[in-house]
MIKOL-947334 format. One record per residue: residue number from 1; x negated, y negated, z of N, C-alpha, C, O in turn. Coordinates in steps of 0.2 Angstrom, whole numbers, plus 5000, padded with zeros to 4 digits. Layout:
<atoms>
NUM|X|Y|Z|X|Y|Z|X|Y|Z|X|Y|Z
...
</atoms>
This chain:
<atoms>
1|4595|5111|5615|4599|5107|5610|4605|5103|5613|4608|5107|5617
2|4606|5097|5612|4611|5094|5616|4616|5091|5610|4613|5089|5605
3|4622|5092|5610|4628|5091|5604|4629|5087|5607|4627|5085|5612
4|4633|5082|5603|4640|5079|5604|4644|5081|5608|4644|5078|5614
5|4647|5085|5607|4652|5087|5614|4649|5087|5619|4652|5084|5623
6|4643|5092|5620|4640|5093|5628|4638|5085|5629|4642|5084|5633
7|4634|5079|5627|4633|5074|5629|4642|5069|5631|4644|5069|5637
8|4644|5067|5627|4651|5069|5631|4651|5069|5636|4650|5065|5641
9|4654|5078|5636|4654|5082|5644|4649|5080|5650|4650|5082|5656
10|4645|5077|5648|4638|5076|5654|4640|5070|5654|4641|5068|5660
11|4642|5064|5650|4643|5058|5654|4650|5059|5658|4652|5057|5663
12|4653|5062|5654|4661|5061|5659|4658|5064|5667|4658|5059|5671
13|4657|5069|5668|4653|5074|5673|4651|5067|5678|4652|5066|5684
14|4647|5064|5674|4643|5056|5679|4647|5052|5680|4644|5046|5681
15|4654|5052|5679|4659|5048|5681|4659|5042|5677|4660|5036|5679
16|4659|5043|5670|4660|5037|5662|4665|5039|5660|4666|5044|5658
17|4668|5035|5661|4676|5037|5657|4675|5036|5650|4671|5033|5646
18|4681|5042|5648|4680|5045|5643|4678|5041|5635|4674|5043|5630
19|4684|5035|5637|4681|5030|5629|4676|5025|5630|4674|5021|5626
20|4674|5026|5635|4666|5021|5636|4661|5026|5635|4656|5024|5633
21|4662|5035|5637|4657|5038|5634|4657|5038|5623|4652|5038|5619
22|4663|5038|5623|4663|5039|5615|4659|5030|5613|4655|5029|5608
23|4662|5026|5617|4659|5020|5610|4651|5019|5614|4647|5015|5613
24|4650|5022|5618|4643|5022|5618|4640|5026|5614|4637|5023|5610
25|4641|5033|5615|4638|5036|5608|4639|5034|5604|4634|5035|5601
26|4643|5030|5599|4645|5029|5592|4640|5024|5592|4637|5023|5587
27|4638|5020|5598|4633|5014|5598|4626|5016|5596|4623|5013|5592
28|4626|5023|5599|4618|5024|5598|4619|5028|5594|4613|5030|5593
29|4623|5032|5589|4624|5036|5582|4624|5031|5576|4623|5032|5570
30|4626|5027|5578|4631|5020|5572|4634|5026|5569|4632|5029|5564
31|4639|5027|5572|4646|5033|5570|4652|5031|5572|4651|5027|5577
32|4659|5032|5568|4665|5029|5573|4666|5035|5577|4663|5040|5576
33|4671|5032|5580|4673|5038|5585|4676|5044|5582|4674|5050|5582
34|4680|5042|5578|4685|5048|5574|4678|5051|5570|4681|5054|5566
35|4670|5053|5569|4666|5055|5567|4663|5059|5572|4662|5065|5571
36|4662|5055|5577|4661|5061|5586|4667|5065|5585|4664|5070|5587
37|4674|5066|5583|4676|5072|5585|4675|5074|5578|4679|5079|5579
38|4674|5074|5574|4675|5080|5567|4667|5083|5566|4666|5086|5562
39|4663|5080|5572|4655|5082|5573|4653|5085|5578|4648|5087|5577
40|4657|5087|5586|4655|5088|5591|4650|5093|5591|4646|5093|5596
41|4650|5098|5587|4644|5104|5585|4636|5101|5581|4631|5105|5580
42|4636|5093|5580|4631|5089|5578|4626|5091|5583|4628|5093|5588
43|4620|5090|5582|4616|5091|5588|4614|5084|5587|4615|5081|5582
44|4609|5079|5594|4607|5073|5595|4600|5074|5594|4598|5078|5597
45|4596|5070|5591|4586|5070|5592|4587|5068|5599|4593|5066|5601
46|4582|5069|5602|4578|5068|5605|4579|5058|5607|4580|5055|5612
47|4578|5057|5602|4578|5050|5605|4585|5046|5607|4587|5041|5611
48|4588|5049|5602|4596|5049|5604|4599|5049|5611|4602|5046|5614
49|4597|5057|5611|4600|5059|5615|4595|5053|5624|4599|5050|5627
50|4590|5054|5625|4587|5051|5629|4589|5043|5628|4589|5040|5634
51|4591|5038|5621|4595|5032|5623|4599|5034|5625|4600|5030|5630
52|4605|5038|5624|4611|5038|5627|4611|5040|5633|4615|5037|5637
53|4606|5046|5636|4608|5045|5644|4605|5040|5646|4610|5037|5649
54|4599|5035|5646|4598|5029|5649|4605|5025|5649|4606|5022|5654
55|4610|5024|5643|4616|5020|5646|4620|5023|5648|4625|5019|5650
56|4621|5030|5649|4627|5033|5652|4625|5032|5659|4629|5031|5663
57|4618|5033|5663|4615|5033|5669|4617|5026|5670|4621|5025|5675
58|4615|5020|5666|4619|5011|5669|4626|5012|5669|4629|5014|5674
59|4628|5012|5665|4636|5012|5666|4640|5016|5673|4645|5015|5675
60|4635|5020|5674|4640|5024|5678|4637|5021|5685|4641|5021|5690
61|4631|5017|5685|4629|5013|5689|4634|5006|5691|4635|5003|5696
62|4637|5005|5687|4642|4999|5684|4641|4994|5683|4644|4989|5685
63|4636|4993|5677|4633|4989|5673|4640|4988|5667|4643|4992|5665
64|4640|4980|5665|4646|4980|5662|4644|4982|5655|4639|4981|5653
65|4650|4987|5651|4648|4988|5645|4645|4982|5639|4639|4983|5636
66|4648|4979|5638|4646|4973|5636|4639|4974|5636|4636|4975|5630
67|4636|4974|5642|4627|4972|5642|4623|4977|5638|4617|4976|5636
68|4628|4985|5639|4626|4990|5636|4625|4989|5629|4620|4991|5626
69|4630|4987|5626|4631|4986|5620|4627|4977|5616|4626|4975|5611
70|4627|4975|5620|4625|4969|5620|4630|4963|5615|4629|4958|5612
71|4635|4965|5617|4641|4961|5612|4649|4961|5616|4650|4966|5621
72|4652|4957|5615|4660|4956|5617|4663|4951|5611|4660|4947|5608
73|4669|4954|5610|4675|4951|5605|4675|4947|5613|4674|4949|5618
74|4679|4940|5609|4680|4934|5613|4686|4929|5608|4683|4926|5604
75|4694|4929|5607|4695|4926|5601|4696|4925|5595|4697|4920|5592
76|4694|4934|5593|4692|4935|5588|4686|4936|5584|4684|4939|5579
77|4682|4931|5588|4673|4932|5588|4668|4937|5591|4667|4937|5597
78|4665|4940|5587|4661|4944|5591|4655|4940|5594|4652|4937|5590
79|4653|4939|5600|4648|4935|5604|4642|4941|5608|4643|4946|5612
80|4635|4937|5604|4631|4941|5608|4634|4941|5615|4639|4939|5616
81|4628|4944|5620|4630|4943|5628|4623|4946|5631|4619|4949|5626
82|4621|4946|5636|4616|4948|5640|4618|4946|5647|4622|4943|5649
83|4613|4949|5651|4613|4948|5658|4613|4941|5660|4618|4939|5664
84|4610|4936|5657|4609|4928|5659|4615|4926|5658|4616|4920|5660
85|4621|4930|5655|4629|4926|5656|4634|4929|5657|4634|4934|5654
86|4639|4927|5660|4646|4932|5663|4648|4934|5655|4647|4930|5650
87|4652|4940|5656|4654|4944|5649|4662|4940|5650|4665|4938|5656
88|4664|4939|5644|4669|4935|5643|4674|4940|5644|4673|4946|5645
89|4680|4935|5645|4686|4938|5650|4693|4937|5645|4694|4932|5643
90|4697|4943|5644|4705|4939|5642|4706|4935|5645|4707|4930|5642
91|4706|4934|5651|4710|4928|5653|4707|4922|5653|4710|4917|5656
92|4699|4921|5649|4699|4914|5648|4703|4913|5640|4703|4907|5638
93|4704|4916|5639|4707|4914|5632|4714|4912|5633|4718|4911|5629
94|4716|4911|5638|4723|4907|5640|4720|4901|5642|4725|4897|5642
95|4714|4897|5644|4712|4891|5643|4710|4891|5635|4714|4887|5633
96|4705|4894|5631|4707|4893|5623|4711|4889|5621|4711|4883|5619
97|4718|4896|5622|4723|4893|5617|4727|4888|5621|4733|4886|5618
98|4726|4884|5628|4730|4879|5630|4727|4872|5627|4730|4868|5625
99|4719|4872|5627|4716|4867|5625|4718|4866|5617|4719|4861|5614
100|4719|4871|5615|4719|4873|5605|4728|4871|5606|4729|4868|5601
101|4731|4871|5609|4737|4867|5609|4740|4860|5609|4745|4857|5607
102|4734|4858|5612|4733|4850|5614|4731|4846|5608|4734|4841|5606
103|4725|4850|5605|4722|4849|5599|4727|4849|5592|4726|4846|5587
104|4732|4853|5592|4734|4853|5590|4744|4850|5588|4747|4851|5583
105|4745|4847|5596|4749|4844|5598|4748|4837|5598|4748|4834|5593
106|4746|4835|5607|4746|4829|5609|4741|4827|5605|4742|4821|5604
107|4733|4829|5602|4730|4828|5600|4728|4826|5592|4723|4825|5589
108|4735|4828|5589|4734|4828|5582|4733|4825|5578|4732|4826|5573
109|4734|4818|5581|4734|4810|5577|4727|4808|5579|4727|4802|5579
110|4722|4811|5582|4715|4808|5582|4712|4813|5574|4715|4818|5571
111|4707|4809|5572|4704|4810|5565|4700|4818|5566|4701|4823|5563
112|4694|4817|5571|4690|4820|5574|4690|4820|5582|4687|4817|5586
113|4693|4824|5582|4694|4825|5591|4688|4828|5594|4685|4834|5592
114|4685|4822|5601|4679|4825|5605|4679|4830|5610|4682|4830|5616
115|4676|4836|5608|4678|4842|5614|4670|4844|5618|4665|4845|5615
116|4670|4845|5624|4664|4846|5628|4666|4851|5631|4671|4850|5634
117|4664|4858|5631|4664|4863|5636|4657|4862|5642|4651|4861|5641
118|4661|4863|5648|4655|4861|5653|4655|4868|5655|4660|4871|5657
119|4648|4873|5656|4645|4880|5660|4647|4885|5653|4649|4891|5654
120|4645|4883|5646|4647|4887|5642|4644|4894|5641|4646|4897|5636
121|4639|4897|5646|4640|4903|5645|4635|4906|5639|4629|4904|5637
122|4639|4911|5636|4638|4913|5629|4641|4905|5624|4637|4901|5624
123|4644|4904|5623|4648|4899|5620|4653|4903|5619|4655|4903|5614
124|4655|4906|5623|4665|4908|5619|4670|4902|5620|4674|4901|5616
125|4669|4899|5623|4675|4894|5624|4675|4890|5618|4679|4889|5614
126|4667|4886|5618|4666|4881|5612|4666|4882|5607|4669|4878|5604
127|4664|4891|5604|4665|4892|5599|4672|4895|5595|4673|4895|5589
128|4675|4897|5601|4680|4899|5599|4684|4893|5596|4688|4895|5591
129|4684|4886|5599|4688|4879|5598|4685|4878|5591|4689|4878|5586
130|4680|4878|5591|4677|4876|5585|4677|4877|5580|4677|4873|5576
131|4679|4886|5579|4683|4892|5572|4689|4891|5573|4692|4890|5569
132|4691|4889|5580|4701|4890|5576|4701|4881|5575|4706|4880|5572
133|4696|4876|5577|4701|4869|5574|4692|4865|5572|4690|4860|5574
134|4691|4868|5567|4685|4866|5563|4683|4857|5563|4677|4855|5563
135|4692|4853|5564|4691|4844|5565|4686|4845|5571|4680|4843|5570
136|4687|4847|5576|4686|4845|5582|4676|4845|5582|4673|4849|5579
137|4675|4839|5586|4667|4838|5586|4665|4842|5595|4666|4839|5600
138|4663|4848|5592|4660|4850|5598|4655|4851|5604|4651|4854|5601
139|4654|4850|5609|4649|4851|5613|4650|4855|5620|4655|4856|5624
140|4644|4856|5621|4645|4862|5626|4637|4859|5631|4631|4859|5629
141|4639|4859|5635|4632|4858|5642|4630|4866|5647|4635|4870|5647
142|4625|4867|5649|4624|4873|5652|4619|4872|5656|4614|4869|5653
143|4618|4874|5661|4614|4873|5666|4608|4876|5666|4603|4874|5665
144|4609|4885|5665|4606|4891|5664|4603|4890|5656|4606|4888|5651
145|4593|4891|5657|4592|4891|5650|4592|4897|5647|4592|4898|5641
146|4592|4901|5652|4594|4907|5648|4600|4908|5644|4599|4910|5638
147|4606|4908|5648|4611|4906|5645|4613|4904|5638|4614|4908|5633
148|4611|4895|5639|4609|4892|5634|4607|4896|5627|4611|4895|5622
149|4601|4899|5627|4598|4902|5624|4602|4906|5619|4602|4905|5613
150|4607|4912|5622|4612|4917|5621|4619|4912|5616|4622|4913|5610
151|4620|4907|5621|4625|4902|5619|4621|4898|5608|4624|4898|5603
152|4615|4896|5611|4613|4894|5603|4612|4901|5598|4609|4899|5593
153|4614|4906|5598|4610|4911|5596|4616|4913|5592|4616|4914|5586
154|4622|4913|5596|4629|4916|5596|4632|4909|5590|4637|4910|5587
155|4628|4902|5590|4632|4896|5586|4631|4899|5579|4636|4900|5575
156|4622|4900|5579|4616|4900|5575|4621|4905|5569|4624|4902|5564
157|4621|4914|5571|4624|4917|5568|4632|4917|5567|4634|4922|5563
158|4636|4913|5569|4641|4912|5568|4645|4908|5564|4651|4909|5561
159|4638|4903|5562|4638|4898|5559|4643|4891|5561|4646|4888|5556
160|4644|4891|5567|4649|4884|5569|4644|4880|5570|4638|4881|5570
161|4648|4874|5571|4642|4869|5573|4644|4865|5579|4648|4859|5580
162|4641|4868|5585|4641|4866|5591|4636|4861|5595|4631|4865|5595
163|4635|4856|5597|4631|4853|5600|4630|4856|5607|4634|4856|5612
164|4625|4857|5607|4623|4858|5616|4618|4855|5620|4613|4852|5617
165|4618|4855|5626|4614|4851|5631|4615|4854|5638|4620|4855|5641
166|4609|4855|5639|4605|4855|5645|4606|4852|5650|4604|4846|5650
167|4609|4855|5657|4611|4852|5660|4615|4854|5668|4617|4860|5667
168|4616|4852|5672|4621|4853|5678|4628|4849|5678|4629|4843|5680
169|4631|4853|5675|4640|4849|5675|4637|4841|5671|4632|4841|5667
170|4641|4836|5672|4638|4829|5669|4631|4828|5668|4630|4823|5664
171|4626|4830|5672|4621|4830|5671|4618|4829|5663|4615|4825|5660
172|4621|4837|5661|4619|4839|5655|4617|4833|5647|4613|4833|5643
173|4624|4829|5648|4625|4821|5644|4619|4815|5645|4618|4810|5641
174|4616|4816|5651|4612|4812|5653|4607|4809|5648|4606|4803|5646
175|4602|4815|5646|4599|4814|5640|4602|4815|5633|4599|4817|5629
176|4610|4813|5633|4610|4813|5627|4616|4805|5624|4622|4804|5624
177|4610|4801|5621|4611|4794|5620|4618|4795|5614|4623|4792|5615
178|4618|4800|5609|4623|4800|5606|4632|4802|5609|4637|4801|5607
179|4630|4805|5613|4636|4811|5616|4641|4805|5618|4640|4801|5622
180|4648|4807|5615|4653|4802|5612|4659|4802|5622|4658|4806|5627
181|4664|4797|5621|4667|4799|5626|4674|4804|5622|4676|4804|5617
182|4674|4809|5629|4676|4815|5626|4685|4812|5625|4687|4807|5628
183|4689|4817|5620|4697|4817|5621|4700|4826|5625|4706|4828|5625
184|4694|4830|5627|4696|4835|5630|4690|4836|5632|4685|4834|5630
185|4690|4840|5639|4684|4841|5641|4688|4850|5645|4691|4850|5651
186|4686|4857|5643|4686|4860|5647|4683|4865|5650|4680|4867|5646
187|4683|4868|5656|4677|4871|5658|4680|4877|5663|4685|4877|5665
188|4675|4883|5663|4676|4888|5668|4670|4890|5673|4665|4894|5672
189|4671|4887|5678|4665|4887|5681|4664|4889|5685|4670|4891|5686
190|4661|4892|5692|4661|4895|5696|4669|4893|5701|4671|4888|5703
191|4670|4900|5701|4677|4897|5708|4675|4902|5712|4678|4899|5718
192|4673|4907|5714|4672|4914|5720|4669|4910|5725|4666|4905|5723
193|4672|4912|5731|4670|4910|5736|4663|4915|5738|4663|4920|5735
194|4660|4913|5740|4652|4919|5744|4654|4924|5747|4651|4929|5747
195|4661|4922|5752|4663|4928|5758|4667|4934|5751|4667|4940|5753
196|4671|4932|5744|4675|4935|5741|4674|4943|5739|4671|4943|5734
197|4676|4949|5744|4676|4955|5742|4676|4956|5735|4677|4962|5734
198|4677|4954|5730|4679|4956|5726|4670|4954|5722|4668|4959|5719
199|4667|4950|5723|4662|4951|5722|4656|4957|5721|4651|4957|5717
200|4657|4962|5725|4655|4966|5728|4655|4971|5722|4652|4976|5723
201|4660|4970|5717|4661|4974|5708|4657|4970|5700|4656|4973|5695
202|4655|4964|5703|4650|4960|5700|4642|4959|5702|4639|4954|5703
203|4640|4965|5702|4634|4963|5705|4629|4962|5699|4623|4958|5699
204|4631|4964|5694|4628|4964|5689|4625|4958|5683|4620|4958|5679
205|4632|4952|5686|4634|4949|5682|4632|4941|5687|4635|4939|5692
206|4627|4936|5685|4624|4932|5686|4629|4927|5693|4634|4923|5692
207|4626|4929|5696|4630|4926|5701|4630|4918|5704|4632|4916|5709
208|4627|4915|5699|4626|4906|5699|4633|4905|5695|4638|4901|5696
209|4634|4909|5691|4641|4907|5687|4647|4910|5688|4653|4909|5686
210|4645|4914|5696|4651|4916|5698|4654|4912|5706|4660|4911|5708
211|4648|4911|5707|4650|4908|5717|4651|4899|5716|4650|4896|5711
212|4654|4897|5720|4655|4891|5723|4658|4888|5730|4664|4887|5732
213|4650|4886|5732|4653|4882|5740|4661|4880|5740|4664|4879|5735
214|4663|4878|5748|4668|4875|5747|4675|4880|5745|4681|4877|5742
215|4673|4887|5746|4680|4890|5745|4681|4891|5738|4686|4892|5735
216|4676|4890|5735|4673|4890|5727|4677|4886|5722|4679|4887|5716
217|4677|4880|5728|4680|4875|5722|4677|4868|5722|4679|4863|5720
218|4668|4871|5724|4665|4864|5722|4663|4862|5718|4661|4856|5718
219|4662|4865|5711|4662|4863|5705|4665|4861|5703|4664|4856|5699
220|4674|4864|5704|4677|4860|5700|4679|4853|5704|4681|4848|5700
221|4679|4852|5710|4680|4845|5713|4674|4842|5709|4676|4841|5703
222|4669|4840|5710|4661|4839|5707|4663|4835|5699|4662|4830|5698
223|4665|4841|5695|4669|4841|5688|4674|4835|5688|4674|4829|5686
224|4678|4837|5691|4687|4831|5689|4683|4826|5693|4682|4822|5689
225|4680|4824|5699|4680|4816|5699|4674|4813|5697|4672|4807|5699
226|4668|4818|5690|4665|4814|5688|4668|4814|5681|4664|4811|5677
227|4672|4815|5679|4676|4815|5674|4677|4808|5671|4676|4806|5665
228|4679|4804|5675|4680|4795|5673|4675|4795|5668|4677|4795|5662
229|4670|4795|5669|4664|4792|5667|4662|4795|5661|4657|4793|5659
230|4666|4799|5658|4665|4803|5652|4670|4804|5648|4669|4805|5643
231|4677|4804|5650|4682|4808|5645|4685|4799|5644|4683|4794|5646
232|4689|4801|5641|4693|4793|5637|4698|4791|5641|4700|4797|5641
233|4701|4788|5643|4708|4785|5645|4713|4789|5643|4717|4786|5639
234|4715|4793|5644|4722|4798|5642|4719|4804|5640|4723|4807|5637
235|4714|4807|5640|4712|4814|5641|4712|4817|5645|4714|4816|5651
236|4711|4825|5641|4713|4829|5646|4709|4832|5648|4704|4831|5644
237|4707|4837|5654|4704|4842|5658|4706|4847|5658|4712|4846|5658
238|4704|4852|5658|4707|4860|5660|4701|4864|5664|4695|4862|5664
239|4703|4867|5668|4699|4872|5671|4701|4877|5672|4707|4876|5675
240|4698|4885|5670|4701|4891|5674|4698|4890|5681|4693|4887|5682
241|4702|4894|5686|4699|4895|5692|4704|4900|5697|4710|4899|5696
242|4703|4905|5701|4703|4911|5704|4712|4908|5704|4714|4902|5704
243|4716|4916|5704|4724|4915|5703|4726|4913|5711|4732|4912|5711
244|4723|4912|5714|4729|4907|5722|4723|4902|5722|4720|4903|5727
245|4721|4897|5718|4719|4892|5719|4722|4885|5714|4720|4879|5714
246|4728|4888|5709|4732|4882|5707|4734|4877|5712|4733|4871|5710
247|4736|4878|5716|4738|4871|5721|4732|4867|5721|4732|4862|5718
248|4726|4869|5723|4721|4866|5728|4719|4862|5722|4720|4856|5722
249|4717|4865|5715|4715|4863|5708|4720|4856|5707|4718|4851|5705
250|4727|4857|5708|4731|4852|5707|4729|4846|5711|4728|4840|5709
251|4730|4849|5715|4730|4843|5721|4721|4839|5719|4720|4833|5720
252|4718|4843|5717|4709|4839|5714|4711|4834|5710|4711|4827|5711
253|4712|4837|5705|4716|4832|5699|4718|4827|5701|4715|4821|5702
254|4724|4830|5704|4727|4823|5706|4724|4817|5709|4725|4811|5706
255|4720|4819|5716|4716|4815|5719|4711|4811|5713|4710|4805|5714
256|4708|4815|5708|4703|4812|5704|4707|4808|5698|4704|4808|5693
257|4712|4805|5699|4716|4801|5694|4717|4804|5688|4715|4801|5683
258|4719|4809|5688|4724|4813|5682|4732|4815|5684|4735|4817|5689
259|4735|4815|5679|4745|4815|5680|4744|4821|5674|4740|4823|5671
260|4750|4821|5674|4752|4827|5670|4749|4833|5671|4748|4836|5666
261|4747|4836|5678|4746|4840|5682|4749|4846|5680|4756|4845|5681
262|4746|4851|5678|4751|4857|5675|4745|4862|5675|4739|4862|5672
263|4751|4871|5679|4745|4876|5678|4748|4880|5675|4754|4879|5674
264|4744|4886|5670|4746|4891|5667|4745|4898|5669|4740|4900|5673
265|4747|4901|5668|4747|4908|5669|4743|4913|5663|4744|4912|5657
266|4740|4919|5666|4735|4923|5662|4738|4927|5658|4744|4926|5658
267|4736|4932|5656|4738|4938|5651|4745|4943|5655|4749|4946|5653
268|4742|4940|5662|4745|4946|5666|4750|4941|5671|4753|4944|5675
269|4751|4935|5672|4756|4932|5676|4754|4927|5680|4758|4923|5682
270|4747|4927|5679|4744|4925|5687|4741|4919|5686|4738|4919|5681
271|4741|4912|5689|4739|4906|5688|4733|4907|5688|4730|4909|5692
272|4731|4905|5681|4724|4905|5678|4719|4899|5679|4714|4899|5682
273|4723|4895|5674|4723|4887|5673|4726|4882|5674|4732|4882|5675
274|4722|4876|5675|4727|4870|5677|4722|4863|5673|4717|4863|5669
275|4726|4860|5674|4722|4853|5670|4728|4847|5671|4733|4848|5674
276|4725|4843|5668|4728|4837|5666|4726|4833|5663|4721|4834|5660
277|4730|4825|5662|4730|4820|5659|4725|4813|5663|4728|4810|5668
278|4719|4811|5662|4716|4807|5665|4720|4799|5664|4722|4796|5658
279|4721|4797|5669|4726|4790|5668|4723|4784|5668|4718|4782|5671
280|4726|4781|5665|4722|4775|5661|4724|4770|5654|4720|4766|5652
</atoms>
């Protein structure tokens, strides 16, 4: 018979830290945590017990929780998630609320302001814009149909209304004859370099959304100067990208005919984000 506590005991033992062991279990009991401790003498079935070691054995592998649980808060949204997309991050949500500032600043005297996420992922970014500023007419392009998939699934049950399209960065608008000239456009897209040790803790985690040629700032060069041809005359750009690559982002912009060239800093200090004002 395997308890509560001895299951516990056995995951910490395989190196699962202690509250990824308990909210896994509570995953596979539908129990809160404070239930696991006034139950530890609980015993688990059989199938219990055998779902939980199957995610206590990934996890300790370094599969990200997220996948285990198949969900991440992003915003205040719970967003499905799956392998087919990077598990969303606090520090995109310092692109969120820079975008959601604009919208709500310089942007506030448009009627219906147009917002395009480009590489949306699950849809965190899009959807998040679209619950906290419901005017805004949203769309979102994505390369990956997998993704995609995860991204319409996470609209569907959320109930926002995001437009999406199929696509590679600008590509994605190609096939779409309605898709408006945007007043914001922003994106988080690959910035890791191929050679970047740090890679080496993401194995798990789709590596088309993670790498880019060029010191991993070819998407976003690619992005800002196919920009023209999409965003409106006095729009803006944002993009997250790796915390020592604010200059080199700036200096893109700039080259790609944007002013008001400005980066921000994450949860933790670190240059997150940069964008600007397309000139015109």
């Amino acid at each position: 018979m395997i308890t509560v506590d001895a299951a516990l005991r056995d995951a910490r033992s395989r190196g699962v830290e202690r509250l990824d062991a308990h909210l896994l279990l509570s995953h596979v009991l539908g129990q809160s945590r404070a239930w696991l401790l006034a139950h530890g003498g609980d015993a688990l079935s059989s199938d219990q017990a055998a779902a939980f070691d199957g995610l206590v054995a990934r996890r300790a592998a370094g599969e990200p929780f997220a996948y285990l649980v198949g969900e991440r808060e992003f915003h205040g949204l719970t967003l499905a998630v799956s392998d087919a997309v990077l598990v969303p991050r606090p520090d995109t949500e310092t692109l969120v609320d820079w975008a959601l500032e604009l919208l709500r600043g310089k942007l506030r005297d448009v009627d219906a302001p147009t917002v395009l996420d480009l590489g949306t992922g699950s849809g965190a970014i899009a959807l998040a814009l679209k619950n906290a500023a419901p005017r805004a007419r949203v769309w979102a392009g994505e390369r990956s149909g997998g993704a995609l998939a995860v991204a319409r699934e996470n609209a569907q049950r959320l109930s926002l209304d995001v437009h999406f399209a199929h696509g590679d960065w600008w590509d994605a608008l190609a096939g779409e004859p309605e898709a408006p000239a945007f007043d914001l456009v922003v994106s988080n897209p690959p910035y890791i370099a191929a050679d970047d040790p740090h890679l080496a803790a993401l194995t798990h985690e789709p590596l088309s959304a993670l790498v880019a040629g060029d010191e991993g700032l070819a998407d976003i060069r690619r992005i800002a100067q196919g920009a023209s041809g999409r965003l409106r005359a006095g729009g803006w750009l944002l993009f997250e990208h790796g915390w020592e690559q604010g200059a080199a982002v700036q200096a893109i912009l700039q080259r790609s005919g944007f002013g008001e060239v400005s980066t921000r800093v994450d949860i933790e200090g670190r240059a997150r984000c940069t964008g600007g004002r397309l000139v015109g």
